[in-house]
N, C-alpha and C positions, 0 to 999 in steps of 0.2 A: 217683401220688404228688404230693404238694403241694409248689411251688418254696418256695424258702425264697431270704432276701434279706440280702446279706452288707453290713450296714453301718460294719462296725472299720474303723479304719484308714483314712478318706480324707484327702486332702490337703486343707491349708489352703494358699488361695490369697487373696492381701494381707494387712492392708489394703491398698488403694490407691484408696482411692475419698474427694474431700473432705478434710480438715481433718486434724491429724496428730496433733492435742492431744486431749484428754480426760478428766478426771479415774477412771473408772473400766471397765476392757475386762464384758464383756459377749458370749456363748455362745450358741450356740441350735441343739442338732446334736440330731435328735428319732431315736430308733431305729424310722422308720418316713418314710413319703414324705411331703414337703411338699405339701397341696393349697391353699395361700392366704397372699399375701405383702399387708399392708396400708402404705403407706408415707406419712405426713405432711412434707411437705419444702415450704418457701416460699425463703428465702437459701439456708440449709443444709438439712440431713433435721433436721426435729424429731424425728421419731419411725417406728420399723419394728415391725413387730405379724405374728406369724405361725401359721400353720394347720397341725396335719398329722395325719396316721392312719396307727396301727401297724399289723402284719401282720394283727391280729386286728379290724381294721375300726374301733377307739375313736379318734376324736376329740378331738384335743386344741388348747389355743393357747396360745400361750408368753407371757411377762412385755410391757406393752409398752415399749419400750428407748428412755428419751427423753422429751419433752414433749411437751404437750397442745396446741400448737400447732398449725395444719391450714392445706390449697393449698397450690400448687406444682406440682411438673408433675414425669413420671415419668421411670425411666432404667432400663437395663437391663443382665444380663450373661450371655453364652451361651457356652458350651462343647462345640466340637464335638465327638462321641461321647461327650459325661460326662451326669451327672445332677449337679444341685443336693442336696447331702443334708443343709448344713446351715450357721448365716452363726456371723460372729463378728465383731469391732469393738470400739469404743473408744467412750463415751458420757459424755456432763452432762448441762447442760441440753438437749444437742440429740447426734443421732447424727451423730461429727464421721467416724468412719472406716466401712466395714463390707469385709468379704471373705467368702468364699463356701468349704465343704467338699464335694468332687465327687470322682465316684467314675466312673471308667469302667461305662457300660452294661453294657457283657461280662461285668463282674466284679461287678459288683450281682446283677443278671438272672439267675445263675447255674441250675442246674440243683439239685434238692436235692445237698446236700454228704453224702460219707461222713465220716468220721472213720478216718484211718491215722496208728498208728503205728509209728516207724522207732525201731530201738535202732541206737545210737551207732556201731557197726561199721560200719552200712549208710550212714551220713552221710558226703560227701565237701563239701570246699571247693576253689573254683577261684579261684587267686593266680597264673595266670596271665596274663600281661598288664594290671598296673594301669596306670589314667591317672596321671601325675605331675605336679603339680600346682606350679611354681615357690615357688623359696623367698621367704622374706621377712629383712628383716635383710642382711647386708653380703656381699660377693664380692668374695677377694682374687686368691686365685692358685687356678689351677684345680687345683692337686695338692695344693692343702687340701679339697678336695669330697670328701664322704663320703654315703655310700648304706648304708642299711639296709632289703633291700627282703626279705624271710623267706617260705620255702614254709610257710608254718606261721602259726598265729594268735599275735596279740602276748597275753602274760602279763604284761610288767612293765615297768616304766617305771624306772629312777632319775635322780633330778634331783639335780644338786650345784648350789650358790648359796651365796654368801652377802648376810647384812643390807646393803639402802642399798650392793648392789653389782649382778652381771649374774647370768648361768648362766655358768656354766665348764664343766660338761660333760652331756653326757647316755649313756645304755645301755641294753641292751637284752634282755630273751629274750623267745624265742618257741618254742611247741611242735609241733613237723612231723607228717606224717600218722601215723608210726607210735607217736605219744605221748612222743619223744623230744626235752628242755629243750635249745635250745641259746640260746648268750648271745654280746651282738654285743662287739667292743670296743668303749673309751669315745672317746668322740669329744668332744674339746675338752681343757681343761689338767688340770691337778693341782692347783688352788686349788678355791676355796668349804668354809665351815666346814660347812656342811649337805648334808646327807643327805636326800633321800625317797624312798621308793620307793611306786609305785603298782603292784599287786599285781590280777590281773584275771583272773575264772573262765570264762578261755574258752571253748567256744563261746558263752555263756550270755551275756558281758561283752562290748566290744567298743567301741572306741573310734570315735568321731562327729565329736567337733568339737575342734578346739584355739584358742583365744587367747591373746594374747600384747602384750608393749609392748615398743620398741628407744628405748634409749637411747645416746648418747655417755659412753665409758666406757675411762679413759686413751687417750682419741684413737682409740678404734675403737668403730664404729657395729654394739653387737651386743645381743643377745636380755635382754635387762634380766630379764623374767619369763613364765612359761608358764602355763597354765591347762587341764586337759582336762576334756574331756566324753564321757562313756559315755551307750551307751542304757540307764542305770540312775543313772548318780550324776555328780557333778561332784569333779573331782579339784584344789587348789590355790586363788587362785595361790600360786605359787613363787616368791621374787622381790619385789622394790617395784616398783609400778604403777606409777609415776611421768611413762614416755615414751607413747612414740606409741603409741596402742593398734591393736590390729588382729585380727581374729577370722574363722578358716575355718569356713565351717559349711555342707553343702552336705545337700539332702533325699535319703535316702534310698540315701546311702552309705557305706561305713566304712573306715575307714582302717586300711592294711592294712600301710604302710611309710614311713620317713622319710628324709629327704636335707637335704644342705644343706651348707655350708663352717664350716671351724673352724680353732683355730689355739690362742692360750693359754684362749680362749672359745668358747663357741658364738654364729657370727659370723652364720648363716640358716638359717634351717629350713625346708622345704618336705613336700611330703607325696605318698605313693599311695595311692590309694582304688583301689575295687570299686565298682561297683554292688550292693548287697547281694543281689539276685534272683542275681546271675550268681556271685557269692562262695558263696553256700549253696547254691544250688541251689535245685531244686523240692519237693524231701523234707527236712523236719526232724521232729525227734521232736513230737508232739500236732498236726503241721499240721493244717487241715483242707482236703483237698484236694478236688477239685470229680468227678463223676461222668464216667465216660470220654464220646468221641463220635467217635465211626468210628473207636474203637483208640487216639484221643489223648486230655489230659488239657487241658485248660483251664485255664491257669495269669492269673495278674495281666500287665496289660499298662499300659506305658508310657502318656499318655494326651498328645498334641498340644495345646499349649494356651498361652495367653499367657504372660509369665514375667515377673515385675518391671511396673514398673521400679524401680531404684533407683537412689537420690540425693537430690534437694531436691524442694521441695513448690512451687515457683516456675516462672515460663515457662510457655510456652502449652502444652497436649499436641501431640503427633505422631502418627501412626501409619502405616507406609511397607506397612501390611498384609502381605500373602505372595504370596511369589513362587517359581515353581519354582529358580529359582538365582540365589546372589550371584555378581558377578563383580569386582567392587574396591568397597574400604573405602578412602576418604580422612579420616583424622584431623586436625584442625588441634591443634596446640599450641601454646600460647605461656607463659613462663615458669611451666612447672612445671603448668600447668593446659589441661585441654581443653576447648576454647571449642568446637569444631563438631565434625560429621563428617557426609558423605554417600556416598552408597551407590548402585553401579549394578546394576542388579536384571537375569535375564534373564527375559521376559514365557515362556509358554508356545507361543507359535505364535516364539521365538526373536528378538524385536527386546531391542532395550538400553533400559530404563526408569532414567532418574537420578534421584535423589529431589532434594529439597531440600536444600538446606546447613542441617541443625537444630544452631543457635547462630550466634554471629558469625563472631571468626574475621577480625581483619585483615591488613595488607601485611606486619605484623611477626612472624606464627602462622609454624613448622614445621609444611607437609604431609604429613605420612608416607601414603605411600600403598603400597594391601597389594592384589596383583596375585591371583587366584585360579587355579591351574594349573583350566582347564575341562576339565581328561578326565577328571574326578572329584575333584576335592580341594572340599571342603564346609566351614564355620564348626559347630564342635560344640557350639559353647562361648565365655560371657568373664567375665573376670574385671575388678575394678578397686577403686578405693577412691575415696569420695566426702567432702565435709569442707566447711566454712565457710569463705569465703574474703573480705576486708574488700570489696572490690571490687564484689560482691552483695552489701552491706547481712548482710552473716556468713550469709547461704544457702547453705545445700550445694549444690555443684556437684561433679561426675564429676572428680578431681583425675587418675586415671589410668586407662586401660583396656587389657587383654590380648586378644586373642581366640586360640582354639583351634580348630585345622582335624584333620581327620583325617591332616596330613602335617607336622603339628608348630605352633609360636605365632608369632604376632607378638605384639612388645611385651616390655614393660611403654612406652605412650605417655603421659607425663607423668608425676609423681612420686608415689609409692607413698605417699601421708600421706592420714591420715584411716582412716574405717571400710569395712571390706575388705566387699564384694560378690560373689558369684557363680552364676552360672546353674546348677541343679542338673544332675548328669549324668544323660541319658537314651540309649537306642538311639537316636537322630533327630539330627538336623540344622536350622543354624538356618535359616530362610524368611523373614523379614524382623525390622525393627527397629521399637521404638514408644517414647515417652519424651514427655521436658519439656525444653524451651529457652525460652533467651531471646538475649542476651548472650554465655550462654555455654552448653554442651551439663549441664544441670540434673539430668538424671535419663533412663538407658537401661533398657528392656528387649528380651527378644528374644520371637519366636512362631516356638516348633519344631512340626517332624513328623517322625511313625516313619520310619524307613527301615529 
């Protein structure tokens, strides 16, 4: 029987390569393997030009993306256990960004696929155990904190607002395993002239991403407007845009529950997610699942691989590679902004490796420094928000950052303003850190592996 080769669904990874502008983004994901990448680059990439052939052996070669300029000298991107399946980018006169679509080998490669399917009886969901995800917006007293965490998929959303004012309240249902609507109380006050409700055909529907802006609002700092995102539609905003914006958005997970404090408003909001693999399971109705092998099934897997960075396009890069274990993170802070942080790594034959100080970072910085319990407590995860600041010449720099261990967070280190970041959630743990400094810590990423 002839393999057959599963090209939906790979992940995009960057841009991050080069210049951040461009007048027009630009595609090239071939439903077949890539055998020739041509690149023209002298300052910047003039121009990228590419080969490939489908399963059925045809030849083909894509648009070239860019100008007709040529020389320069080459660069490169490799992904351990993935395949390259297909690039994407930002282009003018010249190709100012590019990032790459990879696909784990195991799940490419696959063996030929059968076709099963499951009626809706046989479908279960697992809500248990989501990651919780800190809120955003204000914290008064902790017996305003309210949790909506539901054995059941969410159905519906109401949002109270009103005009050139906040959110005043939000609610909830969600439907449990045995098909039964249950509905949360409302959490926040009894103002706002409006009404919405967002209405969602679960299992089918499913909430992704939320954004949001906080403004000051009669003296308390709370959720001004809401915006959601489903893997099908976009819901709102809710609310005048007008404050600080801020936006959750993490690959390949859904949100499963919300948390946050309130009081005459809604004062934060925060979120649980799922890894969606682990929320649905391995059986959905038309999946196409992979042919058994020694009695198991061959499901998608997580894939090890750089992550970010994100923040500003300024500062030299970094890169502290991977290491089998973190053992302390030092933050420098200084008003409201994170200027540095480094990182003592442990090697594999067990010696202490320190990295660099990437940023400045003077006499005057707060060093928060985050100790690792070594009988197993790991970095999963981080979060932060990056933004302009006059002091860079208005470059983005890293304004705050969280990180996540599998034994709870450190953080929030410096002040939560600007656009929100975060590492997607995987099975893995992080291995080390890579990014942009100068002055000040510009722009972080992490490089995980499975565990």
């Amino acid at each position: 029987m002839e393999n057959s080769y599963n090209w939906e669904n790979s992940i995009a990874v960057g841009p991050c390569w080069n210049r951040p502008a461009g007048d027009h983004e630009w595609s090239f994901k071939p439903n077949g393997g890539i055998t020739e990448i041509k690149l023209r680059r002298r300052v910047v990439i003039d121009s990228i030009t590419f080969k490939s052939i489908d399963e059925k052996g045809n030849a083909e070669s894509s648009n070239t993306f860019g100008g007709d300029a040529g020389g320069g000298t080459p660069f490169e991107f490799s992904v351990k256990d993935g395949v390259i399946v297909g690039f994407h980018g930002r282009f003018g006169i010249y190709v100012n960004t590019i990032g790459v679509y990879i696909k784990h080998s195991a799940e490419l490669f696959r063996p030929s696929s059968q076709l099963q399917t499951v009626t809706p009886k046989e479908q279960s969901y697992n809500f248990d155990n989501p990651t919780k995800i800190w809120y955003w917006g204000s914290k008064f007293l902790d017996e305003n904190e309210w949790n909506y965490r539901p054995n059941g998929g969410i159905v519906e959303i109401t949002i109270c607002y009103s005009d050139n004012e906040v959110i005043h309240a939000l609610s909830f249902k969600n439907v449990d395993k045995n098909g039964n609507v249950e509905c949360s109380r409302k959490f926040g006050g009894n103002g706002g002239k409006i009404k919405k409700v967002i209405k969602l055909d679960w299992p089918v529907e499913y909430f992704t991403s939320v954004s949001w802006t906080c403004e000051t609002f009669n003296g308390f700092y709370v959720i001004q407007s809401l915006c959601f995102e489903t893997n099908k539609n976009k819901y709102g905003p809710f609310g005048p845009t007008t404050g600080t914006y801020g936006k959750f958005s993490m690959d390949g997970v859904v949100i499963v529950g919300f948390h946050g404090y309130h009081g005459i408003y809604v004062d934060g909001l925060g979120y649980y997610v799922k890894n969606s693999t682990d929320l649905f399971g391995p059986l959905r109705s038309g999946q196409v699942v992979t042919a058994k092998v020694d009695g198991t099934i061959l499901m998608n897997m997580d894939m090890p691989r750089p992550l970010g960075p994100w923040g500003g396009i300024t500062g030299k890069p970094w890169d502290d590679e991977r290491f089998p274990f973190i053992k302390q993170i030092d933050v420098h802070v200084y008003n409201g902004i994170v200027h540095a942080i480094q990182i003592q790594y442990h090697s594999a034959d067990g010696v202490t490796v320190e990295s660099k100080r990437h940023g400045g970072g003077g006499v005057d910085s707060t060093v928060h420094r985050i100790k690792l319990d070594e009988s197993g407590e790991y970095i999963s995860g981080i979060t932060g928000f990056y933004g302009p600041i006059d002091e860079n010449a208005s470059y983005n720099v890293v304004r705050s950052i969280s990180f996540y261990s599998n034994e709870g967070k450190y953080g929030p280190f410096g002040k939560e303003i600007g656009i929100f970041f975060s590492s997607p959630i995987y099975n893995g743990k992080v291995v080390g850190f890579h990014g942009r400094s100068g002055d000040y810590l510009e722009a972080i990423g992490v490089h995980m592996e499975l565990i």
